[in-house]
C-alpha positions in Angstrom: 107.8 -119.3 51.8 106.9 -118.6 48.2 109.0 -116.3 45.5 108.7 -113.3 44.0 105.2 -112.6 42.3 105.3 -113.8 38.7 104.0 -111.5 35.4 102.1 -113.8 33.3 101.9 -111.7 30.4 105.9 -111.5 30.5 106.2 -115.1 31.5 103.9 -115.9 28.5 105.6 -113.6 26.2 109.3 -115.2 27.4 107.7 -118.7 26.3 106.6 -117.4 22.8 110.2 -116.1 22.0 111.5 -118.7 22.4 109.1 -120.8 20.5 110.0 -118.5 18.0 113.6 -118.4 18.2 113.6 -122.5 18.4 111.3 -122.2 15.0 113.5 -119.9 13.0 116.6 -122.2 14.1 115.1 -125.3 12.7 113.6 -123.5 9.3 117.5 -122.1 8.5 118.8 -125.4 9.1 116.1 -126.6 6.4 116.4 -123.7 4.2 119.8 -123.1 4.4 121.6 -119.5 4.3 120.6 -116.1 4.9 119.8 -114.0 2.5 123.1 -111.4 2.9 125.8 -115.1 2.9 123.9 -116.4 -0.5 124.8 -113.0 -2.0 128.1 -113.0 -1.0 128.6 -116.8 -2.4 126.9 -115.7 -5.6 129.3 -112.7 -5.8 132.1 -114.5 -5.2 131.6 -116.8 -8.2 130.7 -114.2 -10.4 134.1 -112.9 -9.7 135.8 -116.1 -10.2 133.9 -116.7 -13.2 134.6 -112.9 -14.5 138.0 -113.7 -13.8 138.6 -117.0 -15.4 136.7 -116.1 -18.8 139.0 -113.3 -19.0 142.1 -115.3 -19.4 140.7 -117.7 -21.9 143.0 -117.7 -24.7 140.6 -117.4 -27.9 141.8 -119.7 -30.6 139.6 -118.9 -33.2 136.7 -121.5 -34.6 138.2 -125.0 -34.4 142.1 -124.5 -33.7 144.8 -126.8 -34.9 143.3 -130.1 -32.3 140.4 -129.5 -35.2 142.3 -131.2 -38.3 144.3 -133.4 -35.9 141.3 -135.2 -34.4 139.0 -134.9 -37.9 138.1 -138.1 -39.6 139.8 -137.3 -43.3 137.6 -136.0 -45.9 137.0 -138.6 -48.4 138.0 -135.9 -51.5 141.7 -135.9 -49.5 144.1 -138.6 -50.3 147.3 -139.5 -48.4 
């Protein structure tokens, strides 16, 4: 005895999901992320960087590792 009848125009459209589906799972492993988990990565480091260059300690122009690691100037004599 045979099955059910079969819709080919929702059997076809079943097989072309899932063409679809297999496609867009093989082009975000080549691509990589989505769009809303790269924004949250590059937000994240702009915090991080936000947060790190606020705690730099500015020493001024050279700082005193300047004269310490300077080749002495040829009008100085020690």
């Amino acid at each position: 005895m045979m099955g059910g009848a079969i819709n080919l125009r929702q059997a076809r459209k079943l097989r072309d999901r899932a063409k679809k589906r297999e496609q867009a799972t093989e082009n975000a492993a080549i691509h990589g992320e989505s769009k809303a988990r790269r924004a949250l990565r590059e937000a994240t480091a702009e915090r991080a960087r936000a947060a790190l260059d606020g705690a730099r300690r500015d020493t001024g122009s050279a700082g005193p590792a300047a004269e310490i690691d300077a080749p002495p100037s040829p009008d100085r004599t020690s």
